[in-house]
C-alpha positions as CSV (number, residue, x, y, z in Angstrom):
1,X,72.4,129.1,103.8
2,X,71.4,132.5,104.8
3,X,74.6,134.1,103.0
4,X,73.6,137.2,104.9
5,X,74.8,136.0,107.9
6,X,78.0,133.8,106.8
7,X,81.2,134.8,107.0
8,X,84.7,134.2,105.4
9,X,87.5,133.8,107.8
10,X,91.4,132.7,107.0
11,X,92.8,130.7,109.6
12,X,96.7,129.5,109.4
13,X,98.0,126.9,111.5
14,X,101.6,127.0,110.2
15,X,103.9,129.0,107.8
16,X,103.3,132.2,109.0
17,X,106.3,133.0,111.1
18,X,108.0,130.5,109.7
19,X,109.3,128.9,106.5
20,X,107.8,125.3,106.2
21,X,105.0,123.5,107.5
22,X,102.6,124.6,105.5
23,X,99.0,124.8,106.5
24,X,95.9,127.1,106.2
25,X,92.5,126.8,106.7
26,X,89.9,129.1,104.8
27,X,86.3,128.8,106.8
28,X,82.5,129.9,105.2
29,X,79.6,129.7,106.7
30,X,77.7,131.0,110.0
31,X,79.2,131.3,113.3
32,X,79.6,128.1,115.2
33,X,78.6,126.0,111.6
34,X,81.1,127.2,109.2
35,X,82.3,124.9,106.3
36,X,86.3,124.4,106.6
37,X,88.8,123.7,103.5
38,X,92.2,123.0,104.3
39,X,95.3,124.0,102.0
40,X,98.4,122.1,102.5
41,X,99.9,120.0,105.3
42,X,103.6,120.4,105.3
43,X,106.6,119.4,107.8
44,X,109.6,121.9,109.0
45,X,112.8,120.3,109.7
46,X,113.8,120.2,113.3
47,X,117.2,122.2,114.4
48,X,119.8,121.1,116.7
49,X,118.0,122.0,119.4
50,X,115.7,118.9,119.0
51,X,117.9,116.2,119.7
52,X,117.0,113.4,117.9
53,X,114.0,114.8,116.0
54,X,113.9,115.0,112.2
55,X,110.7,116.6,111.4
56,X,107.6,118.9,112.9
57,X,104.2,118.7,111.8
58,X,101.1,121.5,112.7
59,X,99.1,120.6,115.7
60,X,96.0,120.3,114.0
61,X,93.6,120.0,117.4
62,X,91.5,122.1,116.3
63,X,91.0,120.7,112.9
64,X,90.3,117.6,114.5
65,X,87.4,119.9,116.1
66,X,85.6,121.0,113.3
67,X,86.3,117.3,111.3
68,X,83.2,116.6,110.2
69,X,83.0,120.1,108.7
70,X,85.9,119.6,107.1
71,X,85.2,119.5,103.3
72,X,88.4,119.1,101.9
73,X,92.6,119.3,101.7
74,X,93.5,120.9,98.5
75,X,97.5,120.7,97.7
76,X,99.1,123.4,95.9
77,X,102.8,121.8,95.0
78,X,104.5,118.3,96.1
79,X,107.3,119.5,98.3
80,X,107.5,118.2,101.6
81,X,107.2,121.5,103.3
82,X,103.3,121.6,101.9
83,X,102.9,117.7,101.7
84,X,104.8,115.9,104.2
85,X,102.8,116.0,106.8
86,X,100.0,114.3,104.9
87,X,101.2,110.4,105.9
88,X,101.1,111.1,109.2
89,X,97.6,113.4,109.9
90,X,95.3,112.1,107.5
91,X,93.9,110.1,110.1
92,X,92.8,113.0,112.4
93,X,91.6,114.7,109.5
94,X,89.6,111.8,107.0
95,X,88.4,114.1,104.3
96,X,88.7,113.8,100.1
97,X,92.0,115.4,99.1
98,X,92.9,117.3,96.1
99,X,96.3,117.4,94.0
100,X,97.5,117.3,90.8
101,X,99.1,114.3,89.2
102,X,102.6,114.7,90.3
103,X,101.7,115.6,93.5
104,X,98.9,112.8,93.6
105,X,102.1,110.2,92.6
106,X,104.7,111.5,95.2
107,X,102.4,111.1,97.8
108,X,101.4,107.7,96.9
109,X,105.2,106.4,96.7
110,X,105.5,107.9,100.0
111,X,102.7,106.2,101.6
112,X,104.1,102.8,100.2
113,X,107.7,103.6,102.0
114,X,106.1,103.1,105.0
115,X,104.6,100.4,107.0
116,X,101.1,101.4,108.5
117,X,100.6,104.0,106.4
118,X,96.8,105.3,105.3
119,X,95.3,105.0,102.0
120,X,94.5,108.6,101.6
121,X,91.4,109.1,99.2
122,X,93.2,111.2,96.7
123,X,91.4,113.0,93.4
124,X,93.5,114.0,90.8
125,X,93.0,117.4,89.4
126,X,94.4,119.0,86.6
127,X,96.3,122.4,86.2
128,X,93.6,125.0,84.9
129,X,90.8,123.0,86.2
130,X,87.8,124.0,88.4
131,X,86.4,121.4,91.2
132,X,83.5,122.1,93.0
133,X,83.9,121.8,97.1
134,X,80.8,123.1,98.7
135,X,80.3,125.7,99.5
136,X,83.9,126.7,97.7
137,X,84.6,127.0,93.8
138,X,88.8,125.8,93.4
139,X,90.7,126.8,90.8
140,X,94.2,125.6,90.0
141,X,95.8,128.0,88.3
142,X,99.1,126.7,86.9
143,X,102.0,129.0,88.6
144,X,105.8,128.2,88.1
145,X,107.9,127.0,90.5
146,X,111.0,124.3,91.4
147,X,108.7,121.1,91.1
148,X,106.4,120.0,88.6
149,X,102.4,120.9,88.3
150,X,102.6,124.0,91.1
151,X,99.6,125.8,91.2
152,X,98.0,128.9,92.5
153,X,94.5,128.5,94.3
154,X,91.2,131.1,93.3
155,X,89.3,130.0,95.9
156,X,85.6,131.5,95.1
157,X,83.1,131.9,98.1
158,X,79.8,133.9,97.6
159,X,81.7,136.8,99.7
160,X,84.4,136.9,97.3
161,X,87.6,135.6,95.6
162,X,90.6,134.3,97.9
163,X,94.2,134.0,95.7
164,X,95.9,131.6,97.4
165,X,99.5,131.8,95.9
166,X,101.5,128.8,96.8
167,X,105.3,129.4,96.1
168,X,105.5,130.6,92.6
169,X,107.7,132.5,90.3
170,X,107.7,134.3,87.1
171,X,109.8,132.3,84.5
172,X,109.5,132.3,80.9
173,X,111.9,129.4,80.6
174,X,110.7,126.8,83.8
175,X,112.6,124.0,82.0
176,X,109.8,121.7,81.9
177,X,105.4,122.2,82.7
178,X,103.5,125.7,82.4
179,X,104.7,129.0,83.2
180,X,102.9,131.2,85.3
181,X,99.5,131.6,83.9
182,X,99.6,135.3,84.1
183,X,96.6,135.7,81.7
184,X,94.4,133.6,83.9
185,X,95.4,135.6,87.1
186,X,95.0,139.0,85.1
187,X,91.5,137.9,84.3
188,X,90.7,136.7,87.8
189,X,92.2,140.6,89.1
190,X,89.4,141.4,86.7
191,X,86.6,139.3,88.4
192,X,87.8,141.1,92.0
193,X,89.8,139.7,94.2
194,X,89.1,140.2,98.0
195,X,92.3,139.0,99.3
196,X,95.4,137.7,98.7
197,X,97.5,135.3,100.3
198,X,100.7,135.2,99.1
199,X,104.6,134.4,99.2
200,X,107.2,136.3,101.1
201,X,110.7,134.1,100.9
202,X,112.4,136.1,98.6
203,X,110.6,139.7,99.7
204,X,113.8,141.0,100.7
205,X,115.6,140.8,97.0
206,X,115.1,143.1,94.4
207,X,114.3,142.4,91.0
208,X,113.5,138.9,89.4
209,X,114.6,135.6,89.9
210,X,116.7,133.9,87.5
211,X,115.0,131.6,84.9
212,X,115.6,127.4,84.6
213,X,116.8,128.0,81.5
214,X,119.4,130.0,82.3
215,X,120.5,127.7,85.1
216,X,120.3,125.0,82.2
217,X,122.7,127.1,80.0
218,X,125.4,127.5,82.4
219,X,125.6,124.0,83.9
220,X,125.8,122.5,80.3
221,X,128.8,125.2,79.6
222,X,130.6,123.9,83.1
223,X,130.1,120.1,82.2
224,X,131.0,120.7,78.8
225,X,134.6,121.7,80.0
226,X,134.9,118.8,82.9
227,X,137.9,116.8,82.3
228,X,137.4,114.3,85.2
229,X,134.0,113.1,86.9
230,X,130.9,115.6,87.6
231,X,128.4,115.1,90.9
232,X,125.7,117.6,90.7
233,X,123.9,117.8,93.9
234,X,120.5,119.5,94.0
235,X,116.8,119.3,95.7
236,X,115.5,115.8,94.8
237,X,112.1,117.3,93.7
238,X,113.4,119.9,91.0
239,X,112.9,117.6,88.2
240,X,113.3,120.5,85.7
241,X,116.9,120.8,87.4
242,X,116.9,117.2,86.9
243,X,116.4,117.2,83.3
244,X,118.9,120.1,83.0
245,X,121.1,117.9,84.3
246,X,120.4,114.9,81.9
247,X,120.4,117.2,78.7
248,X,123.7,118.5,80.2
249,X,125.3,115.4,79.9
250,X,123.7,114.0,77.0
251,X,125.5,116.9,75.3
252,X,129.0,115.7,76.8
253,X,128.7,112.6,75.5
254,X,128.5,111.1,79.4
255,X,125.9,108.8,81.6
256,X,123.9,110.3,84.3
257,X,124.2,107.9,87.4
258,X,121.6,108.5,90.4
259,X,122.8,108.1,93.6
260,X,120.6,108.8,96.5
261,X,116.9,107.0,97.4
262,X,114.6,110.2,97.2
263,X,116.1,111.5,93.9
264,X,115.3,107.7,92.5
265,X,111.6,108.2,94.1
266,X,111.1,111.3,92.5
267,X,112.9,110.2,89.0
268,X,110.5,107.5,88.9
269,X,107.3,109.9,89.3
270,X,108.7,112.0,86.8
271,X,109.7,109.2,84.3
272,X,106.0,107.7,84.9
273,X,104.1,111.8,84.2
274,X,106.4,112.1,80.9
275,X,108.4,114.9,82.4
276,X,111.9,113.1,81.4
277,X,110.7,111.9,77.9
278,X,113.8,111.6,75.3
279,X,116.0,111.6,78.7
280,X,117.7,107.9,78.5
281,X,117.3,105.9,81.7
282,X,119.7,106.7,84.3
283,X,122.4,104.4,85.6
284,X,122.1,102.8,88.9
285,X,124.9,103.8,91.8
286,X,125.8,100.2,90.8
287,X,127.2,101.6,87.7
288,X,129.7,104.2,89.0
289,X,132.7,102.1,89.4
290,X,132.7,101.3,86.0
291,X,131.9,104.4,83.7
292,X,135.2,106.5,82.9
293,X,136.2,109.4,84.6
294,X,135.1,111.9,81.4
295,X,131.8,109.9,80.5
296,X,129.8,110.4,84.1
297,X,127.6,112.8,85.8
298,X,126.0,111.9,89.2
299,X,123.1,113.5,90.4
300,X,123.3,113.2,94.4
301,X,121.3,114.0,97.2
302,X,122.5,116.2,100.6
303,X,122.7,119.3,98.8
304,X,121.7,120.5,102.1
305,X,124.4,118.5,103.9
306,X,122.3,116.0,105.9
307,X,124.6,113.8,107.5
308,X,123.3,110.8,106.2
309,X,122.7,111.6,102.5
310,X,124.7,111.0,99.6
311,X,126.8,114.2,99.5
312,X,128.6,113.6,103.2
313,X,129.6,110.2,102.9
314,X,131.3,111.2,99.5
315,X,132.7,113.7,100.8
316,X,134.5,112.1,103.7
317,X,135.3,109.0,101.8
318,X,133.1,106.5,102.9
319,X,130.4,105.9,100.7
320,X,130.8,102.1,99.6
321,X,130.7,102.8,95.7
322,X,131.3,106.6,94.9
323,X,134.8,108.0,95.3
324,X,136.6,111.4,93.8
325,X,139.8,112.8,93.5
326,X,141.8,115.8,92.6
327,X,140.4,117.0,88.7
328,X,136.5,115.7,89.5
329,X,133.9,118.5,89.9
330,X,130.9,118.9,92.6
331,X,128.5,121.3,91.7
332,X,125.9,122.4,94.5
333,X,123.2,123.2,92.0
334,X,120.9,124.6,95.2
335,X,121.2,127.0,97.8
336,X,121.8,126.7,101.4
337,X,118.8,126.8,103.8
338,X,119.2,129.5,106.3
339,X,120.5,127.0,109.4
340,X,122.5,124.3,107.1
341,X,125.5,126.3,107.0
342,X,127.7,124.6,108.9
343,X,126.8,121.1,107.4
344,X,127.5,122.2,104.2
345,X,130.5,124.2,105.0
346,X,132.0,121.0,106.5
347,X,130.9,118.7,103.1
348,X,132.7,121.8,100.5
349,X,135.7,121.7,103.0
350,X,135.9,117.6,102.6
351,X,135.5,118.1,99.1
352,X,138.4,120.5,98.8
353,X,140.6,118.3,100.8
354,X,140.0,115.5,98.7
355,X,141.4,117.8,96.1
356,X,138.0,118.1,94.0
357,X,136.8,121.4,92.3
358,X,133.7,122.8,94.0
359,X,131.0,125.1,92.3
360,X,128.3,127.1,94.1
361,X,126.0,129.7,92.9
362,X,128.7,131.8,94.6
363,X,130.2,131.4,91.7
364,X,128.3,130.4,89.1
365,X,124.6,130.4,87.7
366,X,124.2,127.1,88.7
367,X,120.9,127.4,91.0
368,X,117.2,129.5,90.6
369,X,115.3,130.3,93.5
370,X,111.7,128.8,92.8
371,X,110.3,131.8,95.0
372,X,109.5,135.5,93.5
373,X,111.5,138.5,93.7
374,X,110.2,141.8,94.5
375,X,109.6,142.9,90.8
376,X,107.8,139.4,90.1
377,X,105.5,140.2,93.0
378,X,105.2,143.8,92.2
379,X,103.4,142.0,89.0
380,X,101.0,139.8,90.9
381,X,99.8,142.8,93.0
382,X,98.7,144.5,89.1
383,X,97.4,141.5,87.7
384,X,95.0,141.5,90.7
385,X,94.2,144.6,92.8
386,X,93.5,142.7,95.9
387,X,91.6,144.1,98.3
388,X,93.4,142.9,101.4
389,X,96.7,141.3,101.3
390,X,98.2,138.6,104.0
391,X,101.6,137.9,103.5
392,X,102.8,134.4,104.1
393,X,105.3,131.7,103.6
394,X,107.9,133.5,105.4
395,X,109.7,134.4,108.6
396,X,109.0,137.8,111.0
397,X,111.6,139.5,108.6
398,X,109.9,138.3,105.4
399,X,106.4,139.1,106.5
400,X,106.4,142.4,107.8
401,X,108.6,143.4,104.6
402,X,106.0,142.4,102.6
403,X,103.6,143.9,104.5
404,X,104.9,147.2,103.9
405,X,105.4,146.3,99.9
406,X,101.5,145.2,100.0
407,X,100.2,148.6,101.4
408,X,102.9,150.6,98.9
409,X,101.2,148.0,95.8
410,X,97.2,149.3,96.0
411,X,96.1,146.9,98.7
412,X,93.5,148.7,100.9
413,X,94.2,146.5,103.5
414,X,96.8,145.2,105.0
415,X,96.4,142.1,107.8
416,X,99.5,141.1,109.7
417,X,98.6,137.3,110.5
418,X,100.3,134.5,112.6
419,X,99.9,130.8,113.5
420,X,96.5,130.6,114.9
421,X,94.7,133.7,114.4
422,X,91.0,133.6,112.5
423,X,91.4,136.5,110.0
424,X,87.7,137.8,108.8
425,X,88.2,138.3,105.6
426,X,84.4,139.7,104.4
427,X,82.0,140.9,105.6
428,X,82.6,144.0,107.4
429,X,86.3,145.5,108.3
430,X,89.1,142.7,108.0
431,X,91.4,142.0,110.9
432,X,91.8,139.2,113.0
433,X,89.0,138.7,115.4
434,X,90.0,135.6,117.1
435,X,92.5,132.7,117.9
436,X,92.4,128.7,117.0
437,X,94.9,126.6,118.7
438,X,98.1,126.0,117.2
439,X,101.4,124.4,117.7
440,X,104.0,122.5,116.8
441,X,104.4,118.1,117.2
442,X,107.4,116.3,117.2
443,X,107.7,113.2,115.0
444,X,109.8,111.2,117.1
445,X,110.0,107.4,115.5
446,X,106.6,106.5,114.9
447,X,105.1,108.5,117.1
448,X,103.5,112.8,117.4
449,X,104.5,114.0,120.5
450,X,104.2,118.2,121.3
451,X,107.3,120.1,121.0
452,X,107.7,120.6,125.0
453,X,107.4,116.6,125.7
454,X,109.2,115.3,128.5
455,X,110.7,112.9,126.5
456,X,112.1,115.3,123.9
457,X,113.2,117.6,126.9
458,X,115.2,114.7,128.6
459,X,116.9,113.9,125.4
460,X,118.0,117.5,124.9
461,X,119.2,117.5,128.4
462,X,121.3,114.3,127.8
463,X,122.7,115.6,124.7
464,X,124.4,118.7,126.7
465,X,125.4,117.2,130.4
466,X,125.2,113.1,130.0
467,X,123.5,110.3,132.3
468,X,124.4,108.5,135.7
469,X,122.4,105.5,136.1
470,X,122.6,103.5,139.8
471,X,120.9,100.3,140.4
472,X,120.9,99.3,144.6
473,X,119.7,96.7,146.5
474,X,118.4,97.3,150.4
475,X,117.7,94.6,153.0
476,X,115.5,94.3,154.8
477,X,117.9,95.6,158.2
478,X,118.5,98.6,155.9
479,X,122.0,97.8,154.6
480,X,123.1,97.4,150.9
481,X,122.7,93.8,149.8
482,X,125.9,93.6,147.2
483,X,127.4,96.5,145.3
484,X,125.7,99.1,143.7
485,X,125.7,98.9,139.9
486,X,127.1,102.1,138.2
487,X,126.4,103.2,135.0
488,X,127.7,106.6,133.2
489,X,127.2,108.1,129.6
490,X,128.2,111.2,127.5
491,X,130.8,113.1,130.8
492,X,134.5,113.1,130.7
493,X,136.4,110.1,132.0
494,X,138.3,112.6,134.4
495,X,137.9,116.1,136.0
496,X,139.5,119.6,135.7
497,X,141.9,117.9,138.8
498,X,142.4,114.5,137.0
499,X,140.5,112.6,139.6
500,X,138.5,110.2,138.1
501,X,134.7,110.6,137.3
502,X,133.7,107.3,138.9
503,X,135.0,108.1,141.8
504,X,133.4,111.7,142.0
505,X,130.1,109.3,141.3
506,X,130.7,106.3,144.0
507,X,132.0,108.9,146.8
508,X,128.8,110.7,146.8
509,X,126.8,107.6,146.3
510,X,128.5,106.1,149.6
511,X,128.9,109.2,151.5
512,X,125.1,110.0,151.0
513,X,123.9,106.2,152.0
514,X,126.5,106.3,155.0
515,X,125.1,109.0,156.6
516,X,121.2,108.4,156.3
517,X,120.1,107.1,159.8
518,X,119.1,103.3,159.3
519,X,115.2,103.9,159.6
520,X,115.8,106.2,156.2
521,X,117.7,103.4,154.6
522,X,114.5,101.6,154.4
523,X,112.6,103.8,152.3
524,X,113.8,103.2,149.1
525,X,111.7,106.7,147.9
526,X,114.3,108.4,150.7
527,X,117.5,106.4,149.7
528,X,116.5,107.6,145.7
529,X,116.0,111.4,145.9
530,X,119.2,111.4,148.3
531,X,121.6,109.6,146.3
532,X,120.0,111.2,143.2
533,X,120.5,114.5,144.6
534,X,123.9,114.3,145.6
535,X,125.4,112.4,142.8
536,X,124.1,115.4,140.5
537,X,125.6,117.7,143.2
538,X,128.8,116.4,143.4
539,X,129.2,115.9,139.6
540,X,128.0,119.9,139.2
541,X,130.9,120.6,141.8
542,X,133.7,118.7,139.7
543,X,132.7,119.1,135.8
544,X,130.6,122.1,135.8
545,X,127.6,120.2,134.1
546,X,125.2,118.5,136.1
547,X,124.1,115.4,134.4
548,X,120.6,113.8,134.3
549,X,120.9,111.3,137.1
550,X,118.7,108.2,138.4
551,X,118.9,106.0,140.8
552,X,116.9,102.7,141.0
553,X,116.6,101.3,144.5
554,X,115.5,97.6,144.9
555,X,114.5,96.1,148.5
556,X,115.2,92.7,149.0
């Protein structure tokens, strides 16, 4: 290749903008044949106003574009918000990918949890190494972070060095795996690095973020002085947390039952790496009823209070085997996602009625952020003088922030990026010259459906103002053959007045019918939009909400 004429371009399809659904593509080559390599494919986790829909993925149609100059999908860390969408698009994408170990494990017990999924080609890299993916050099530099084997990525091109952060931290006790390799990323500052991409969760906190260890200090101190039961509800991928957790208890002579499925996954991957060697094997939920109240500690999921996790059925007493009561102890060893407040407000406030001692990091050093604080990345911008700096992983607050920290911290320049945009990175004046298509899909069921699909659109609709369904039968003199079948869901059984929703319903439908002239009757197309128009109407008029309504109209 004529390097002369190549260029190196950054192009992110997710996580800029956003927190979650990680995934960036870097691109070398000349225009119109470029070589791609993909880093991460991640989820986000749907809000309320999805009804219905757990997860999003990246639209990735213009991956599926270049595919066969795709080289590669390297994987910086196992959480779900840079793996999870791997199960699901490795179809549309069919390339080698790259991950360490851990990572290379989580995602195979995934892909055996559920039916039809791929057998994605996976090659297992080390922490430290270097792997070859032409026309790019990949180094995995070992960063820390709240999962095992997280890594950095020096991405080397012939136009320069790319630092690819991942989420990272500086911690000198990480509870388990490398720390931060700063000597590596000191020495790769030295070789030059053109630009960096880097975290921006925590860019609004000063200082540094608290070490595992320290977390590991203080929940032994508060289990130490339990009297009655202890559940300790975290992430189920913090393994160092995990093992925190286990030594905690070890220490107060108790048993460590798990309770949740994804904490047993992830348990299992750890057991099977050596990251819980010397740990004894945890109990099974099984267990719970029959360990006394001073000899247990459960590790739970829903630390984010999904409703169908561990943490809210325990809370509202009706999980089948674990139950509390006034003198047992909940620790949320986590911290709340921007969004989950309310779910977790209403699991502490269960807790407390049940009469059981709650601990937060409100009140206690009993979580770590596995993202960096402004001092920590205050020392990543003088271990490597990049050139240009992009800011990512984080929201519109969290990116511009750093943006001005970046410009402040010796970077010459400073590119403001989004979802979509083609960044040139070298040669010439960086800046974004372009846009890729972008988006956001729906995993509804089994299925990838875009964010603005009819279907997800209806069920939003139903969620707020309910459904009338009418099924009718027309002769063929034009007259109704029987009575129309009625069928209502999700509106009051009564109005404002007290009159009686069904009746609101079957006056319009009758009213409207009555009064179409007989030739009308027998166009079932004419007797639909009608009755459909008016029953909405009328319903509008009497609760205020006008419900999705159709009508079905049979001729016979």
């Amino acid at each position: 290749m004529d390097e002369g004429s190549a260029e190196l371009v950054f192009a992110p399809l997710g996580g800029l903008g956003e927190i979650g659904m990680n995934l960036a593509l870097y691109g070398f080559g000349r225009k119109g044949a470029k070589k791609w390599l993909m880093v991460d494919c991640g989820v986000a986790f749907a809000g309320p106003e999805l009804s219905g829909i757990d997860l999003i993925v990246p639209d990735i149609a213009f991956v599926e574009k270049i595919r066969q100059d795709l080289v590669g999908l390297v994987i910086t860390h196992a959480h779900e918000d840079h793996i999870g969408a791997v199960v699901d698009l490795w179809p549309r994408l069919g390339c080698r990918l790259y991950a360490t170990r851990f990572a290379a494990e989580l995602l195979q017990t995934k892909r055996l949890s559920e039916d039809g999924a791929p057998d994605v080609p996976i090659v297992v890299v080390a922490q430290g190494a270097n792997i070859a993916i032409e026309p790019f050099d990949v180094e995995f530099v070992a960063v820390a972070h709240s999962i095992p084997e997280s890594c950095a990525l020096a991405i080397r091109t012939p136009l320069g060095i790319i630092l690819h952060s991942g989420d990272w931290k500086i911690d000198s006790e990480p509870g388990l795996g490398k720390p931060t390799d700063a000597e590596r990323l000191r020495a790769i500052g030295d070789e030059g690095v053109l630009a960096l991409v880097s975290d921006s969760t925590n860019i609004l906190r000063e200082g540094v973020s608290p070490s595992e260890g320290e977390v590991g200090r203080a929940l032994r101190e508060i289990v130490a002085k339990a009297s009655g039961r202890v559940i300790v509800t975290t992430f189920a991928s913090n393994v160092a947390r995990i093992r925190a957790v286990a030594e905690a208890a070890m220490a107060a002579g108790r048993n460590v039952v798990l309770v949740g499925r994804a904490m047993e996954r992830v348990v299992a991957v750890a057991r099977e790496c050596g990251y819980l060697e010397g740990v004894p094997d945890f109990y099974s939920v099984d267990a719970f009823p029959h360990l006394p109240r001073d000899q247990v500690v459960v590790l739970a999921t829903g630390s984010q209070g999904e409703s169908r996790a561990a943490m809210a059925r325990i809370s509202e007493g009706e999980h089948p085997v674990v139950t509390l009561s006034p003198g047992d102890k909940v620790i949320f060893s986590s911290r709340t996602i921007p969004g989950n407040e309310r779910d977790v407000g209403r699991i502490i406030n269960g807790l407390i009625r049940l009469g059981v001692d709650v601990v937060t990091d409100r009140s206690a050093l009993v979580h770590a952020s596995g993202h960096p604080r402004r001092g920590e990345v205050a020392e990543l911008y003088a271990w490597t003088r990049p050139k240009i700096a992009i800011p990512a992983h984080g929201e519109e607050i969290h990116l511009t922030e750093h943006a001005a920290f970046a410009e402040k911290h010796g970077a010459e320049k400073v590119v403001k990026a989004r979802n979509g945009d083609i960044v040139l990175l070298a040669p010439g004046q960086p800046g974004v010259i372009g846009t890729v298509p972008s988006g956001r899909l729906c995993k509804d069921g089994n299925s990838l459906v875009p964010v603005g699909d009819e279907a997800v659109r209806a069920r939003q609709k139903l969620a707020v103002a309910g459904i009338v369904t009418i099924a009718l039968a027309i002769n063929a003199k034009g007259d109704l053959a029987g009575v129309p079948d009625v069928m209502t869901a999700g509106m009051p059984a009564r109005t404002r007045d007290g009159a009686a929703m069904d009746a609101v319903v079957d006056d319009a439908l009758f009213q409207t019918f009555d009064h179409l002239p007989r030739q009308k009757r027998r166009d079932a197309d004419i007797v639909s939009s009608a009755i459909e128009k008016a029953v909405r109407n009328a319903v509008a008029s009497a609760w205020g909400k006008r419900p999705a309504v159709h009508v079905l109209v049979v001729e016979v």
